[in-house]
C-alpha positions as a LaTeX table, in Angstrom:
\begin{tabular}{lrrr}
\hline
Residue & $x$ (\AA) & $y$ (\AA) & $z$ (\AA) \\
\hline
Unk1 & 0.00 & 0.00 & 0.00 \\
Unk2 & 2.80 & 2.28 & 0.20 \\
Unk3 & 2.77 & 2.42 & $-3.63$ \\
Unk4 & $-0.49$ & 4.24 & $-3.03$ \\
Unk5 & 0.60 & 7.16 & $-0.52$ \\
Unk6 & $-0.91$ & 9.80 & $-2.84$ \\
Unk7 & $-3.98$ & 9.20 & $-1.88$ \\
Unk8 & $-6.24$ & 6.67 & $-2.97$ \\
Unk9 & $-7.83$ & 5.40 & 0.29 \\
Unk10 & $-10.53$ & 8.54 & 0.54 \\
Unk11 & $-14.10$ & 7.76 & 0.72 \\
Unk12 & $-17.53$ & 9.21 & 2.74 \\
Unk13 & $-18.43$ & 7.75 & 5.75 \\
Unk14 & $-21.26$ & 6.13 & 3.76 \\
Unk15 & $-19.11$ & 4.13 & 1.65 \\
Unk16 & $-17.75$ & 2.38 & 4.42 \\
Unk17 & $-20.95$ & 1.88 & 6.36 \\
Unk18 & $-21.39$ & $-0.81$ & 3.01 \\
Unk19 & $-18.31$ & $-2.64$ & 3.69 \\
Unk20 & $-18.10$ & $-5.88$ & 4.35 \\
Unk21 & $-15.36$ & $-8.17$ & 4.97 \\
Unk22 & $-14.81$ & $-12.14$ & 3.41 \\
Unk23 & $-14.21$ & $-14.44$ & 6.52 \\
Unk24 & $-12.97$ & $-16.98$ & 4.05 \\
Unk25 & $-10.16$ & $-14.60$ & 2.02 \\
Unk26 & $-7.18$ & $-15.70$ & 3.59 \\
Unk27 & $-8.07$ & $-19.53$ & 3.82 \\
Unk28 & $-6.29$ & $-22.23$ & 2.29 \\
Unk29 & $-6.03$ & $-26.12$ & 2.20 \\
Unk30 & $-3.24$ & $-26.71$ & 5.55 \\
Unk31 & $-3.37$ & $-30.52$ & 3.88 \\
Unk32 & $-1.72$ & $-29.63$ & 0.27 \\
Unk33 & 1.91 & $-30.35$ & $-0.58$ \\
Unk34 & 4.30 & $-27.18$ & 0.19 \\
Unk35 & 6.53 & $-28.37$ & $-2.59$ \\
Unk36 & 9.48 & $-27.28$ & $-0.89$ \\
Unk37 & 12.62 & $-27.06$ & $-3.44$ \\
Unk38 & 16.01 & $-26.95$ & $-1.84$ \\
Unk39 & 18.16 & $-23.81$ & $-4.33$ \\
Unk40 & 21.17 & $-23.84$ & $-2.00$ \\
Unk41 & 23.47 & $-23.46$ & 1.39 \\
Unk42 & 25.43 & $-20.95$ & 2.86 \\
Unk43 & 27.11 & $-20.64$ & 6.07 \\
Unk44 & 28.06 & $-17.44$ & 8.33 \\
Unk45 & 30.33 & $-19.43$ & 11.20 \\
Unk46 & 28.18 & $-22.60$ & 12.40 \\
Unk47 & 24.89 & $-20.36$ & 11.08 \\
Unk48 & 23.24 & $-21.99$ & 7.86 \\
Unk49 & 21.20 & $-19.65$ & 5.26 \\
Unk50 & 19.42 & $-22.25$ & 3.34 \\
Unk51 & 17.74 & $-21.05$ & $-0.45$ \\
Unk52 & 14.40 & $-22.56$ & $-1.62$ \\
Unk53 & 10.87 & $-21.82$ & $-2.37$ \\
Unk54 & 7.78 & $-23.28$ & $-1.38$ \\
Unk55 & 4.17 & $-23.31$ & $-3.02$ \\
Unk56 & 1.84 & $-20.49$ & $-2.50$ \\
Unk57 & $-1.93$ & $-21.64$ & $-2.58$ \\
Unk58 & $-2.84$ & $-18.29$ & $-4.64$ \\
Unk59 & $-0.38$ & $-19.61$ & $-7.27$ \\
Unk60 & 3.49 & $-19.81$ & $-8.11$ \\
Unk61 & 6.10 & $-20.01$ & $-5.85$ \\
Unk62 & 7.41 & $-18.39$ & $-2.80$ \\
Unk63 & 11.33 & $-17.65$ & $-2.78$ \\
Unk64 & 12.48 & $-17.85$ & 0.95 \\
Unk65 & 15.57 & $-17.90$ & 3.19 \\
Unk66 & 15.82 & $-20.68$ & 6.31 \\
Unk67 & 18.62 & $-19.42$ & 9.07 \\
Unk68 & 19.30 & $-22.34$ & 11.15 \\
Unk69 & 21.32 & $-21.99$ & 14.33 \\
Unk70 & 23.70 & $-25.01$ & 15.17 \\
Unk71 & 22.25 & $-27.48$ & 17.79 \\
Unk72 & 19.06 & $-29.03$ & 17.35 \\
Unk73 & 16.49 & $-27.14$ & 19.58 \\
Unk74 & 13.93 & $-26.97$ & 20.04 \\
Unk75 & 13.87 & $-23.46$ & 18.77 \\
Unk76 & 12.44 & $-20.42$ & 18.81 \\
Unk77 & 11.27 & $-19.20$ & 15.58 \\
Unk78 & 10.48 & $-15.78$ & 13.56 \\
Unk79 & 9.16 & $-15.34$ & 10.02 \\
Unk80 & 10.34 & $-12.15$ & 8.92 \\
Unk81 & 8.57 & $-9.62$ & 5.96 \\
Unk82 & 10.54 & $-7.17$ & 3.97 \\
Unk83 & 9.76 & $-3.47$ & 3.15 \\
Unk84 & 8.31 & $-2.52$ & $-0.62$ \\
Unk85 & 10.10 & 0.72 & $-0.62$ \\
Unk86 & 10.36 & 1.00 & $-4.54$ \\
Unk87 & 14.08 & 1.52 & $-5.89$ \\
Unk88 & 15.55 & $-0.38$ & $-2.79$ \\
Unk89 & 17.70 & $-2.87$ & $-3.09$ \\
Unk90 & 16.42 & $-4.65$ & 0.02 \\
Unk91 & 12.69 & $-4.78$ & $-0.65$ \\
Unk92 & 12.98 & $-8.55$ & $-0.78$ \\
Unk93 & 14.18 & $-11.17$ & 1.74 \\
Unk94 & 17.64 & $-9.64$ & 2.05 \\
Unk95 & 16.42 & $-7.13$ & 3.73 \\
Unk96 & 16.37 & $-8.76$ & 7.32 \\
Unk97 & 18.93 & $-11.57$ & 6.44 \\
Unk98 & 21.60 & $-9.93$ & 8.83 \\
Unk99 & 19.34 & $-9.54$ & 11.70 \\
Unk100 & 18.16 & $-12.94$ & 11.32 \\
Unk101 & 21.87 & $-14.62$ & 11.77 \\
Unk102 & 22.34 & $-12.12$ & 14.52 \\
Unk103 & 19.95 & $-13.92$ & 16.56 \\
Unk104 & 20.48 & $-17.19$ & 14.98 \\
Unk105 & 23.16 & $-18.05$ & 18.31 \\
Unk106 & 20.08 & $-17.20$ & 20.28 \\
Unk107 & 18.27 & $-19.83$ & 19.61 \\
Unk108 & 16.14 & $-18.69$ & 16.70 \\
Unk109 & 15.65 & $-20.32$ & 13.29 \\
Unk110 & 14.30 & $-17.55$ & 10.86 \\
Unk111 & 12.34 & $-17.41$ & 7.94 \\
Unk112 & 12.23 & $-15.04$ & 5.42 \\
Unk113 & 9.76 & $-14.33$ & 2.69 \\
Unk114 & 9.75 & $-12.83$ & $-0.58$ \\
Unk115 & 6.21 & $-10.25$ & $-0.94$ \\
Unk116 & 4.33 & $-11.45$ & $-4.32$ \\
Unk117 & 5.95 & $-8.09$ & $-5.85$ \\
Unk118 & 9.55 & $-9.43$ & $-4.76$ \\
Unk119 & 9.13 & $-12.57$ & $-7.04$ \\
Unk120 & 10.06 & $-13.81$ & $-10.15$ \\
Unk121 & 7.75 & $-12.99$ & $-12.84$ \\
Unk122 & 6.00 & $-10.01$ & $-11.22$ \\
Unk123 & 4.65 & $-7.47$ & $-13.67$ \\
Unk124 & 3.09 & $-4.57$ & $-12.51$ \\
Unk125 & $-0.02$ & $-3.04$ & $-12.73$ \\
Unk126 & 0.57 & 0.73 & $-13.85$ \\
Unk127 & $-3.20$ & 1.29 & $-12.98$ \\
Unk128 & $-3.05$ & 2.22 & $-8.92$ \\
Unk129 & $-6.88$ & 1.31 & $-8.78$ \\
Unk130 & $-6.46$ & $-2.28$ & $-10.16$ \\
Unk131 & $-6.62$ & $-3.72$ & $-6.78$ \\
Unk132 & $-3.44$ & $-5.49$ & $-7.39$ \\
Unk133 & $-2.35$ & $-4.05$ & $-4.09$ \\
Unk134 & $-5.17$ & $-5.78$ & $-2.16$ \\
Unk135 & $-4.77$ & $-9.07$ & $-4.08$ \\
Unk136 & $-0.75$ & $-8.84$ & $-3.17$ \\
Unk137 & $-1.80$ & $-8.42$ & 0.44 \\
Unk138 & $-4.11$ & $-11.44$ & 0.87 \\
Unk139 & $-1.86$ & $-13.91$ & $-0.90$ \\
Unk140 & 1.28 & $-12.80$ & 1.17 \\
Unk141 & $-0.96$ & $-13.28$ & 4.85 \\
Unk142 & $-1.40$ & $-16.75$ & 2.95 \\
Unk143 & 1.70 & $-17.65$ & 2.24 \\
Unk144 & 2.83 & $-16.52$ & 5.68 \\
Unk145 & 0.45 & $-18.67$ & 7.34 \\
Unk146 & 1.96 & $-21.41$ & 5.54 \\
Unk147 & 5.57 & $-20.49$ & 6.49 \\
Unk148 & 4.27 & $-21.04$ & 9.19 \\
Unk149 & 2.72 & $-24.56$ & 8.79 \\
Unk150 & 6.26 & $-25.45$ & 7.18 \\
Unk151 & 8.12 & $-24.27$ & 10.58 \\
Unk152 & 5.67 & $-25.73$ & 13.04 \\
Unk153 & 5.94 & $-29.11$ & 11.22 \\
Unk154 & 9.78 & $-28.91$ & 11.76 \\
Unk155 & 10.86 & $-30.95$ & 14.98 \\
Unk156 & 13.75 & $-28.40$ & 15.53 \\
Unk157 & 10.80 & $-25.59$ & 15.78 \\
Unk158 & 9.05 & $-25.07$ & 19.45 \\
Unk159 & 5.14 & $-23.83$ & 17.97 \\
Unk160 & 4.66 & $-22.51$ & 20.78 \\
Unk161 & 7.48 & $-19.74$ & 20.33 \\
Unk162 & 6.63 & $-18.33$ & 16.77 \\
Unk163 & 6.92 & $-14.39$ & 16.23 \\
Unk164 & 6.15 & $-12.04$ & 12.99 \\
Unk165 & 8.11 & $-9.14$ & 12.03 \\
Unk166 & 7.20 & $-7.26$ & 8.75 \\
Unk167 & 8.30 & $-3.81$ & 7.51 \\
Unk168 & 6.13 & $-1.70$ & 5.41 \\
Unk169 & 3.63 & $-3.72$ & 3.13 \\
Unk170 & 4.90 & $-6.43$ & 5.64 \\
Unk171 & 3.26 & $-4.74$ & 8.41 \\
Unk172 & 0.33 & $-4.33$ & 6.95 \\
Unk173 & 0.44 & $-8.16$ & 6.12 \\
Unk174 & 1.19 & $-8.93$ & 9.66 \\
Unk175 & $-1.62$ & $-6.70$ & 10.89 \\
Unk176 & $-4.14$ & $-9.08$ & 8.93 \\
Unk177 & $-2.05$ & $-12.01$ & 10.24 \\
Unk178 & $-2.29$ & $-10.92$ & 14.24 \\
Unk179 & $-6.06$ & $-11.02$ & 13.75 \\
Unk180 & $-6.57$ & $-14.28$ & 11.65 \\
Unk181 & $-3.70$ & $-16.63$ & 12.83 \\
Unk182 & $-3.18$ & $-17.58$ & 16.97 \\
Unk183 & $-0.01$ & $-18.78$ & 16.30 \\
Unk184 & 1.74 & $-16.44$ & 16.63 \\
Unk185 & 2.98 & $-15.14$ & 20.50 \\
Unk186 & 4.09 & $-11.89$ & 18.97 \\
Unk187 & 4.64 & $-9.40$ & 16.50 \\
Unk188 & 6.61 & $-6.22$ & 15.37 \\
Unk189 & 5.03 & $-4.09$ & 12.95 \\
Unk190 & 7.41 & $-1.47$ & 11.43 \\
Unk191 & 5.92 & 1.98 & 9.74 \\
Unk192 & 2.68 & 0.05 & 8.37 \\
Unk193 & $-0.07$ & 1.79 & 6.91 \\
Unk194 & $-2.64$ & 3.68 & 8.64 \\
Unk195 & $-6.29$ & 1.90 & 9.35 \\
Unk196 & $-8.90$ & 3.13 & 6.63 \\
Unk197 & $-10.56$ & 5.81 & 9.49 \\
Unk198 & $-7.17$ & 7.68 & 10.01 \\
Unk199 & $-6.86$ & 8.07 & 6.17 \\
Unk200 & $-10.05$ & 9.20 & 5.57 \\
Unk201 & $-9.50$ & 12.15 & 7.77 \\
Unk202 & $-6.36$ & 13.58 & 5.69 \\
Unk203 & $-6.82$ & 16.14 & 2.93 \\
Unk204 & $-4.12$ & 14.51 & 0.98 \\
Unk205 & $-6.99$ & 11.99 & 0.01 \\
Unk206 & $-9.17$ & 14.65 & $-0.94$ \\
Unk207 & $-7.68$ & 15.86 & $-2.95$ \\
Unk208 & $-6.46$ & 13.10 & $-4.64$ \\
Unk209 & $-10.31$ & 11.76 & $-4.72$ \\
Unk210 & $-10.93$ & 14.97 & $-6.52$ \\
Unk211 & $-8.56$ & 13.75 & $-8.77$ \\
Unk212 & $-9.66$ & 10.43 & $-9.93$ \\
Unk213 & $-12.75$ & 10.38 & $-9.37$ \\
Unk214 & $-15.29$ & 9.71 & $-6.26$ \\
Unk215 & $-16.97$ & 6.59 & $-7.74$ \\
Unk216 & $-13.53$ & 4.92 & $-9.06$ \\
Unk217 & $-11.77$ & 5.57 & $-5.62$ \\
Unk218 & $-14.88$ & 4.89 & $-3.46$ \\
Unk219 & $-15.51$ & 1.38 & $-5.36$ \\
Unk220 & $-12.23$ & 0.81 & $-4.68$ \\
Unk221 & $-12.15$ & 1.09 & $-1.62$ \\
Unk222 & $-15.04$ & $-1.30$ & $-0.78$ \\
Unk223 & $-12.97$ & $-4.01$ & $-1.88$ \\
Unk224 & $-9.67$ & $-2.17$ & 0.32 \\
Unk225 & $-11.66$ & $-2.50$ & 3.62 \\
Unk226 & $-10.60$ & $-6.54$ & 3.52 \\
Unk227 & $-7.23$ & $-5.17$ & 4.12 \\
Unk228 & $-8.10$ & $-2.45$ & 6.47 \\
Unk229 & $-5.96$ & $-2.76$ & 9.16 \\
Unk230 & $-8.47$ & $-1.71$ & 11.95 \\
Unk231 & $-10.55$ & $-4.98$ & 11.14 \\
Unk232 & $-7.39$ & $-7.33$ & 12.63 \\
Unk233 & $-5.45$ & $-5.22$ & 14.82 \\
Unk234 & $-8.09$ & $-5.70$ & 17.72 \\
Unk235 & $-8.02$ & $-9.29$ & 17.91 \\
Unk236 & $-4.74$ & $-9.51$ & 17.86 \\
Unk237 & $-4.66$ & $-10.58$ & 21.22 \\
Unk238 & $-3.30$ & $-12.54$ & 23.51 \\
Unk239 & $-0.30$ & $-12.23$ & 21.17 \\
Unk240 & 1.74 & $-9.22$ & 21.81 \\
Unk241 & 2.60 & $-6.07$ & 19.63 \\
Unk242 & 5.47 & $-4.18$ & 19.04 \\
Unk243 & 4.52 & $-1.16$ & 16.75 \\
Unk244 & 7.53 & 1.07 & 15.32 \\
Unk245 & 6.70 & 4.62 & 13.44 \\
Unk246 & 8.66 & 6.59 & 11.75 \\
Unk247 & 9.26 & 10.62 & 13.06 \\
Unk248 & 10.56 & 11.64 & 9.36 \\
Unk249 & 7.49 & 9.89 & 7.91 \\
Unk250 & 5.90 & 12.82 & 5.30 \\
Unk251 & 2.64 & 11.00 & 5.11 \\
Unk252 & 2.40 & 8.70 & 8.19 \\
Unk253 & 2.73 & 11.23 & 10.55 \\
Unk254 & 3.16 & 10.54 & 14.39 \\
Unk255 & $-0.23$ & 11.56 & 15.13 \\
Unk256 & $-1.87$ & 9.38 & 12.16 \\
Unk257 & 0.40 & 6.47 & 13.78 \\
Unk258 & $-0.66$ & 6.70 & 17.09 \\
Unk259 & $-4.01$ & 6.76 & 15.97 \\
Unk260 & $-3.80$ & 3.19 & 13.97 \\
Unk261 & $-2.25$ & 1.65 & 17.12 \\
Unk262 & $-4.72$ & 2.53 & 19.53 \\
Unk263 & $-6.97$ & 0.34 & 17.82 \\
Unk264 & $-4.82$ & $-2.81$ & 19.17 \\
Unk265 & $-5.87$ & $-5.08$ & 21.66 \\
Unk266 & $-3.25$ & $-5.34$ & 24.36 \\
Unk267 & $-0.69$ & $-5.94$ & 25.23 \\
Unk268 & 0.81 & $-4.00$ & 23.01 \\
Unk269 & 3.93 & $-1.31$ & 23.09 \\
Unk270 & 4.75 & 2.11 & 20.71 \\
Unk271 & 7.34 & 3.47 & 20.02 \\
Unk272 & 8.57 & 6.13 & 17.97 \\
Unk273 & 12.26 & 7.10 & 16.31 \\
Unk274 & 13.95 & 10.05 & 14.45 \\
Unk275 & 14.43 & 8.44 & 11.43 \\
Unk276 & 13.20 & 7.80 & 8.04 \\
Unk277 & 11.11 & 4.81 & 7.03 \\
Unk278 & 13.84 & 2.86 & 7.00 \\
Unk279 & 13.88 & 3.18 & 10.96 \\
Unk280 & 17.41 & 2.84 & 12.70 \\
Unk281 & 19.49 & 1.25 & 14.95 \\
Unk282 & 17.45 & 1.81 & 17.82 \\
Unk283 & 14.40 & 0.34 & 16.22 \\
Unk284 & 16.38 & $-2.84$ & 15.74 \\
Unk285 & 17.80 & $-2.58$ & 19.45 \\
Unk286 & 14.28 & $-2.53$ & 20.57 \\
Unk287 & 12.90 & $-5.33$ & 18.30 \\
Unk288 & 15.77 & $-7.82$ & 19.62 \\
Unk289 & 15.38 & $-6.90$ & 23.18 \\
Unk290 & 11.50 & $-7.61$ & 22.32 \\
Unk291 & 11.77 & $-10.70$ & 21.12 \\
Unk292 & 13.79 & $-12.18$ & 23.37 \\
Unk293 & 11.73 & $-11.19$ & 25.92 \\
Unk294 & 8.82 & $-12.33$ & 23.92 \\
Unk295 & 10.36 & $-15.74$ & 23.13 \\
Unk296 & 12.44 & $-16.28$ & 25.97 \\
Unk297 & 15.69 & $-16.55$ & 23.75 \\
Unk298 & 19.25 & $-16.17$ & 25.25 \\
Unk299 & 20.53 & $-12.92$ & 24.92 \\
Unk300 & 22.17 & $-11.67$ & 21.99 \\
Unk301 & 25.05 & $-9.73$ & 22.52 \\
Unk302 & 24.85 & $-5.99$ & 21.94 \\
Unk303 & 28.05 & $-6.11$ & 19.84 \\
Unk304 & 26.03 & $-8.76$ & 16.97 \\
Unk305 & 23.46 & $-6.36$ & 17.01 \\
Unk306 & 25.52 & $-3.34$ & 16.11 \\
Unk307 & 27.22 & $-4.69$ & 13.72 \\
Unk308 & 23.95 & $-5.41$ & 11.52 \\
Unk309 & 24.39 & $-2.30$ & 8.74 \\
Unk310 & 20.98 & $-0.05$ & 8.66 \\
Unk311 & 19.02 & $-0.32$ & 6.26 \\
Unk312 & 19.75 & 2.26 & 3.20 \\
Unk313 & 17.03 & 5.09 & 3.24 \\
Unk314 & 16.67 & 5.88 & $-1.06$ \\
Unk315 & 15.39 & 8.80 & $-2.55$ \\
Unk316 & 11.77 & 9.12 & $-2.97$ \\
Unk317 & 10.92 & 7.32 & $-6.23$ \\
Unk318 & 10.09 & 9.31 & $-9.41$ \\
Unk319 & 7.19 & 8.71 & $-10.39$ \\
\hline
\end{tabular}
């Protein structure tokens, strides 16, 4: 949805009092075959990265990492969603690869995911009302609820110690995920998008409804209230949520933040940082020291964390 920051999310009241939301969108067959094909195997020290794919239900395949710690557990485990920040060359599963062998001495296996606009073969719609968005959104909460089928049925996994962290169009994925899968003991959502309400109230979408249209963005966003955040984010409980905004954020503002996570359930923590969408090294600081806590890992040392690199913060995309 970050593709769609100029505005395409404004509607009357009275379009959304017609909303309605498909309890059977993100449901798949937990019985099928995952297909999993082996690619490759690095190593960082006694860390593995393993390379394959698995099958999506909604159709291809999904590319994936597997960090494996040495030992054989049972672990701790964390599926992990990149960023779609446009021209960046981490909007894809590299993006939290570091972090991920970081904790891997911890005791945490992680798995990382590919969004459907990450993989092989993706064309993109140039129309921003095609609802390719939406339909990217509800196959990636499928596919992640099959990573997590493929980690549960691993003997090194513990189940009961599974967390979510997604970035971006990965929070907003994992927003839909705290409220449809119970898992999951926690999550981390990093600079997701607003809940439909909060955008509604911006003039940035007014004008931008002026633009195209009322009855091309209002149908729209009929279908856009399935991935309205503020339908999942209050039953994500008795998982717990880590939110992390952006201060440098142009659109998502600290006040538009706040206001999409106060429609949590609890427990559930905020924070905010003086930095870019890309977040910073605090951010990370905080998301280790959360999931440890969260899934009672060993501590990681302060000096692995630091030396993960940030995350590169590009231009704003021309567009």
């Amino acid at each position: 949805m970050r593709g769609l920051l100029l505005g395409l999310f404004v509607v009357s009241f009275s379009v959304f009092a017609q909303r309605s939301i498909d309890s059977h969108a993100f449901d798949y067959d937990p019985k099928a075959p995952l297909d999993v094909q082996d690619v490759g195997v690095d190593f960082r020290g006694a860390v593995g990265i393993y390379d394959f794919s698995y099958a999506s239900p909604k159709g291809g395949r999904v590319p994936a990492y597997l960090v494996l710690p040495p030992g054989k557990g049972p672990f701790a485990a964390v599926i992990w969603g990149h960023w779609c920040w446009e021209n960046s060359e981490f909007r894809n599963r590299k993006e939290f690869l570091d972090e991920a062998v970081a904790l891997a001495p911890s005791g945490v296996v992680s798995l990382l995911l590919d969004f459907p606009s990450a993989r092989p073969g993706y064309v993109a719609d140039k129309d921003p009302l095609s609802g390719q968005e939406i339909d990217n959104l509800v196959q990636q909460v499928v596919d992640i609820r099959r990573a997590a089928d493929l980690l549960s049925a691993r003997p090194f996994v513990d189940p009961k110690r599974l967390a979510y962290v997604g970035h971006s169009c990965d929070a907003a994925a994992g927003s839909i995920v705290s409220g449809t899968d119970k898992r999951f003991r926690a999550f981390v959502l990093m600079a997701g998008d607003p809940a439909d309400e909060v955008l509604i109230k911006t003039p940035e979408f007014q004008e931008i409804r002026k633009q195209f249209g009322p009855e091309k963005v209002d149908a729209y966003m009929v279908r856009h209230s399935l991935v309205d955040p503020a339908h999942y984010l209050p039953h994500a409980a008795p998982a717990a949520l880590l939110f992390q905004f952006a201060a440098q954020e142009k659109f998502l503002t600290p006040e538009r933040a706040k206001a999409t996570a106060a429609l949590a359930s609890e427990p559930k923590t905020f924070k905010l940082y003086d930095a870019p969408h890309a977040l910073n090294a605090e951010a990370r600081r905080d998301r280790v020291a959360f999931l440890t806590e969260q899934l009672q890992l060993r501590a990681t040392p302060p000096e692995a964390v630091a030396r993960v690199p940030d995350l590169p913060q590009p231009p704003e995309p021309n567009r």
